[in-house]
C-alpha positions as YAML, in Angstrom:
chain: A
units: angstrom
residues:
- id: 1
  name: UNK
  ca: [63.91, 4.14, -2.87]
- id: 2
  name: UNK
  ca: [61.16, 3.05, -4.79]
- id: 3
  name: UNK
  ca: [57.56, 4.69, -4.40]
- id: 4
  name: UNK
  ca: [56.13, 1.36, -4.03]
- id: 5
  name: UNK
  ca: [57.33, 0.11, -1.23]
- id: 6
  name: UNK
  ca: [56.88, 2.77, 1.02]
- id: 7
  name: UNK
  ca: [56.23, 2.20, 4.99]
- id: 8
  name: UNK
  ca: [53.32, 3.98, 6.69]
- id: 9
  name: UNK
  ca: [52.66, 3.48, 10.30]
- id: 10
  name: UNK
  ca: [54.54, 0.42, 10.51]
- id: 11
  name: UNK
  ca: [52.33, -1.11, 7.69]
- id: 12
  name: UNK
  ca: [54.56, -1.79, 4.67]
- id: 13
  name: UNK
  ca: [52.37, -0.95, 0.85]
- id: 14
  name: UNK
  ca: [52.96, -2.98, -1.39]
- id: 15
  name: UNK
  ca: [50.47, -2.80, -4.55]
- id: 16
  name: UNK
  ca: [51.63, -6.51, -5.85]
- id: 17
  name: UNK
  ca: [49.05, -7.93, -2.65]
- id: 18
  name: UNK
  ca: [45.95, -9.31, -3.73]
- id: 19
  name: UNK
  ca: [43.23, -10.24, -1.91]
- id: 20
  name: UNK
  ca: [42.50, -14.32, -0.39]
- id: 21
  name: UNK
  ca: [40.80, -16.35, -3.30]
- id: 22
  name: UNK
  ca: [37.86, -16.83, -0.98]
- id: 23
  name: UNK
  ca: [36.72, -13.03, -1.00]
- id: 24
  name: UNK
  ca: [37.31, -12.33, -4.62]
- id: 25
  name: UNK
  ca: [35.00, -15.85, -4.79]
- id: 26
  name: UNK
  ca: [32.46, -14.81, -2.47]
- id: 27
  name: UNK
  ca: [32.40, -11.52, -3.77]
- id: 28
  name: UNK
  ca: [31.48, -12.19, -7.51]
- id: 29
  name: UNK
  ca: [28.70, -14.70, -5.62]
- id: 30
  name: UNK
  ca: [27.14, -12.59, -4.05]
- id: 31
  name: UNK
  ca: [27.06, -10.44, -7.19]
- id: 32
  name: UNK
  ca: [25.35, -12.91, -8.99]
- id: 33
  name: UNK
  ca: [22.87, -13.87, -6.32]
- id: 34
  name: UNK
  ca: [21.78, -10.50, -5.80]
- id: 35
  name: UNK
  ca: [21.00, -10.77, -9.78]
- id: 36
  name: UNK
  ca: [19.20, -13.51, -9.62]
- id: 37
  name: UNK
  ca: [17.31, -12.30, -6.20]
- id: 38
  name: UNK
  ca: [16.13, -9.03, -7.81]
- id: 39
  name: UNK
  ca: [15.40, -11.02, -11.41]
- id: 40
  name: UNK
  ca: [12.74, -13.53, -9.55]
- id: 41
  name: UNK
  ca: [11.36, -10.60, -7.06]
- id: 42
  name: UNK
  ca: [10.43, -8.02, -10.27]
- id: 43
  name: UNK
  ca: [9.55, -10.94, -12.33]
- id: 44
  name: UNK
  ca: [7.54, -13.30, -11.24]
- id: 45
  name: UNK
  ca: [4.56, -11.28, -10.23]
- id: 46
  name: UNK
  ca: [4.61, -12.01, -6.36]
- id: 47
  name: UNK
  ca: [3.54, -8.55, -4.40]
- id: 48
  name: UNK
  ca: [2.35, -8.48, -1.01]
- id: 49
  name: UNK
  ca: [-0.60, -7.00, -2.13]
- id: 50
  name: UNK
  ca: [-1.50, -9.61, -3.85]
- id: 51
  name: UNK
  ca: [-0.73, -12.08, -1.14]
- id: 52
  name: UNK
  ca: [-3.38, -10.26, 1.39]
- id: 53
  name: UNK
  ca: [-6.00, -10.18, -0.95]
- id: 54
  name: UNK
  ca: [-5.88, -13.93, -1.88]
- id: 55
  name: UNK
  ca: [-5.50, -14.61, 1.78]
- id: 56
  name: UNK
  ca: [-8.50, -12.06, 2.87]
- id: 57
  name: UNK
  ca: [-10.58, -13.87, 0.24]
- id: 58
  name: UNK
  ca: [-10.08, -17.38, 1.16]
- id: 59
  name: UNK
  ca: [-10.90, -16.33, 4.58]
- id: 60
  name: UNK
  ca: [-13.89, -14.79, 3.45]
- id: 61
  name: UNK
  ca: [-15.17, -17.93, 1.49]
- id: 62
  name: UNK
  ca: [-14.59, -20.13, 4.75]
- id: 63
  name: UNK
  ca: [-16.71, -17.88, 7.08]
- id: 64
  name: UNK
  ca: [-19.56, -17.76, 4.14]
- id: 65
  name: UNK
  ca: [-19.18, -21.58, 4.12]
- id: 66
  name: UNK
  ca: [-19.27, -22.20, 7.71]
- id: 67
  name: UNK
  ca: [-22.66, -19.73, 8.14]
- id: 68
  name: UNK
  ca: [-23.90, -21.59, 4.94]
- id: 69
  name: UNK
  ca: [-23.40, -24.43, 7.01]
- id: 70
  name: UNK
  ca: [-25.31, -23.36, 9.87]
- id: 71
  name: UNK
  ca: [-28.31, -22.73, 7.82]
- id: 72
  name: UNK
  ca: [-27.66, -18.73, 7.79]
- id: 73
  name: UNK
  ca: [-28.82, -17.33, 4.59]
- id: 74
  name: UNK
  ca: [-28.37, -13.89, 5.86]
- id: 75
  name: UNK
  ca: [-25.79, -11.89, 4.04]
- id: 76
  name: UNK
  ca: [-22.15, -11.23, 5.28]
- id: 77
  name: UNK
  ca: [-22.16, -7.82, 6.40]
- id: 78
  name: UNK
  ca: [-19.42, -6.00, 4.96]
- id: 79
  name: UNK
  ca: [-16.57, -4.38, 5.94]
- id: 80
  name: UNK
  ca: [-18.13, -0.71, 6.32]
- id: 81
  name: UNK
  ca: [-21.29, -2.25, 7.84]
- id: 82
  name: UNK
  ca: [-18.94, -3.50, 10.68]
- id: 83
  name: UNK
  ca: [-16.79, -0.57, 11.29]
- id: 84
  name: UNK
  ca: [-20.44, 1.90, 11.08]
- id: 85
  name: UNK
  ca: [-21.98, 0.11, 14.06]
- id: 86
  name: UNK
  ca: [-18.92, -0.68, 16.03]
- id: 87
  name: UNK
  ca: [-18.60, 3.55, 15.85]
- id: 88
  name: UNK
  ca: [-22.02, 4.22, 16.78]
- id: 89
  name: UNK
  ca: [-22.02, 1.32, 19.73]
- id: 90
  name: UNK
  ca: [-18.92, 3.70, 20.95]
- id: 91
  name: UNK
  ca: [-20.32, 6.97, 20.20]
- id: 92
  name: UNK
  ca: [-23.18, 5.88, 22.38]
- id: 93
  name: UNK
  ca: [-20.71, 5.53, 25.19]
- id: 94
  name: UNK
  ca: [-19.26, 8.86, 24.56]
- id: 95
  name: UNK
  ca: [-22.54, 10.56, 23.90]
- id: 96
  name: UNK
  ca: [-23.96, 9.13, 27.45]
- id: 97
  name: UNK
  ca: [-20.67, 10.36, 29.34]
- id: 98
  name: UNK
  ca: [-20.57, 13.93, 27.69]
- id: 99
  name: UNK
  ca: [-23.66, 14.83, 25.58]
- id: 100
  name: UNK
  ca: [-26.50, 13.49, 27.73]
- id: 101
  name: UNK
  ca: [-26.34, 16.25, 30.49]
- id: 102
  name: UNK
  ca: [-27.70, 18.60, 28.14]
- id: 103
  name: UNK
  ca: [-29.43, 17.02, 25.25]
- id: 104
  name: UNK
  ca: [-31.38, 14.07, 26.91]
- id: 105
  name: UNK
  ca: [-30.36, 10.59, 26.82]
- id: 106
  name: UNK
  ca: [-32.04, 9.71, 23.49]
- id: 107
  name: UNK
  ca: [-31.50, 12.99, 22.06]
- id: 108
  name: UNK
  ca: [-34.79, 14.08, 22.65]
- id: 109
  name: UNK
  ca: [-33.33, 17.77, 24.16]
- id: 110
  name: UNK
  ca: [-33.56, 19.20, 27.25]
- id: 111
  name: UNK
  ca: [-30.89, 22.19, 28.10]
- id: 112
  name: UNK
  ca: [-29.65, 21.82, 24.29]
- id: 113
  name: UNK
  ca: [-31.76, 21.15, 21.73]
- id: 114
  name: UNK
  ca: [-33.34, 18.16, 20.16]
- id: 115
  name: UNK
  ca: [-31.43, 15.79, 18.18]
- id: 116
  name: UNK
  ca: [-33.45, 13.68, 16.67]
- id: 117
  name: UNK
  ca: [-35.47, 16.08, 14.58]
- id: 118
  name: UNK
  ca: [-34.75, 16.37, 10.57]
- id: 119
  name: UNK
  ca: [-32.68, 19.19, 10.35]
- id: 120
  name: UNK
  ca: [-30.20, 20.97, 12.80]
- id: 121
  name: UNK
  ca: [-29.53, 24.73, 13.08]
- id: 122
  name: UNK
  ca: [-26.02, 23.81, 11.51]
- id: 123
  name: UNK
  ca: [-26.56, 21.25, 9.49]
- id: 124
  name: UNK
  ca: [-27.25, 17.68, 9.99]
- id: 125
  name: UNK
  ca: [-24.19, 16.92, 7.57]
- id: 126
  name: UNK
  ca: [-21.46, 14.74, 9.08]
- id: 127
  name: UNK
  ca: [-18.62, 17.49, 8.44]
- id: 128
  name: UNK
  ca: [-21.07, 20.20, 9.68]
- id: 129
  name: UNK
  ca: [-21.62, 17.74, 13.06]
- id: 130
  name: UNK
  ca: [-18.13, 17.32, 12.94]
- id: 131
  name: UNK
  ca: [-17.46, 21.13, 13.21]
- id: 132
  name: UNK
  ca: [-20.24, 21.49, 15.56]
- id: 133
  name: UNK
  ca: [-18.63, 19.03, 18.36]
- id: 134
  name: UNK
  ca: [-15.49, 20.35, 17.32]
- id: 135
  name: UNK
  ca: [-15.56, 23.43, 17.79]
- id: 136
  name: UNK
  ca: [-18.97, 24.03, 19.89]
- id: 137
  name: UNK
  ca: [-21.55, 26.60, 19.15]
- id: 138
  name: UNK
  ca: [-22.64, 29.81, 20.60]
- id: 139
  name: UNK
  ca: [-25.03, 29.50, 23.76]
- id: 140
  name: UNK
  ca: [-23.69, 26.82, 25.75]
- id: 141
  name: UNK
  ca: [-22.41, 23.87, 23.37]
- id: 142
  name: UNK
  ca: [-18.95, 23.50, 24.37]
- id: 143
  name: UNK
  ca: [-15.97, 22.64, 21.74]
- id: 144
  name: UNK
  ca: [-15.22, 18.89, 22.38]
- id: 145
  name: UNK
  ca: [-12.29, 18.86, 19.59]
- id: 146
  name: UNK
  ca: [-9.27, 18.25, 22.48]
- id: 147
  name: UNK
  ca: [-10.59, 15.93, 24.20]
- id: 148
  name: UNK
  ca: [-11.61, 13.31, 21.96]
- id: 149
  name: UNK
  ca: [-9.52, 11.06, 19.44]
- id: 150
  name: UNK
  ca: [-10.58, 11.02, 15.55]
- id: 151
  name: UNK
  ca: [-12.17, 7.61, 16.49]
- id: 152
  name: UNK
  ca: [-14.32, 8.93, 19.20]
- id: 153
  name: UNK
  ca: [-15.12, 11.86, 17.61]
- id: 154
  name: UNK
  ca: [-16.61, 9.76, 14.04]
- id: 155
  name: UNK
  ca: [-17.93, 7.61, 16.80]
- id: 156
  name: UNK
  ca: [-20.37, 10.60, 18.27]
- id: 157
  name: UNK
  ca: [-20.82, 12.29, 14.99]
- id: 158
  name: UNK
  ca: [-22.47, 8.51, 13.46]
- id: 159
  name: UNK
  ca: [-24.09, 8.35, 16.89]
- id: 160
  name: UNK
  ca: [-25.72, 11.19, 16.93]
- id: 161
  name: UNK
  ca: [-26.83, 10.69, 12.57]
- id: 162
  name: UNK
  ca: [-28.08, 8.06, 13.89]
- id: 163
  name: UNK
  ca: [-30.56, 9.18, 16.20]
...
């Protein structure tokens, strides 16, 4: 008995078998699709990146055209600008629901102190206001830190840097 024609499970081996035409075919395809796929990806300069910043800038020049258009010669505010007063318009909301009670409703003081004044006990800093909502301060400030997202919280701090 020869070793290459052995029987396992019912399934007779023989080595001479070679796969259908079609999948050696599709198989060397493939191969060279997946060349030509990678070549044009790595070489032809498209990145997403640079796909979002052509399409944020042409964006940008049609909103400067359409408020050129409607006689506004004010400048585009940027960015930043945007994402600085949409914080304080929501830190006012926080500061009103849990900072109000005790420091006035413009800041002005009452049970805590005034916080509109040039300088703080801690610092007037926004990492020392940070800490100081965070974490609270001796003599009545409670801590704030669990009970506020990071959004909130940047929201109170500019708030309150604001005043």
């Amino acid at each position: 008995m020869s070793d290459d024609n052995k029987e396992y499970d019912g399934i007779r081996y023989n080595p001479q078998d070679k796969p259908p035409r079609v999948f050696t075919i599709l198989h060397y395809a493939l191969g060279v699709w997946g060349v030509l796929f990678m070549s044009y990806y790595l070489f032809s300069g498209w990145s997403s990146h640079a796909e979002y910043a052509e399409i944020k800038k042409a964006k940008e020049t049609r909103l400067a055209a359409a408020k050129l258009k409607e006689g506004e010669s004010k400048a585009m505010p940027t960015h930043e600008e945007d994402r600085t007063t949409r914080l304080i318009d929501e830190g006012k909301k926080e500061y009103a629901a849990r900072c109000a009670a005790c420091h006035g409703p413009e800041g002005k003081g009452g049970i805590g102190p005034d916080l509109t004044g040039k300088s703080y006990k801690y610092g007037r800093t926004a990492p020392e206001v940070t800490r100081s909502v965070v974490e609270g301060r001796p003599g009545g400030m409670p801590g704030f830190g669990n009970d506020l997202s990071q959004e909130k919280l940047e929201g109170v701090v500019q708030y309150v840097l604001s005043l």
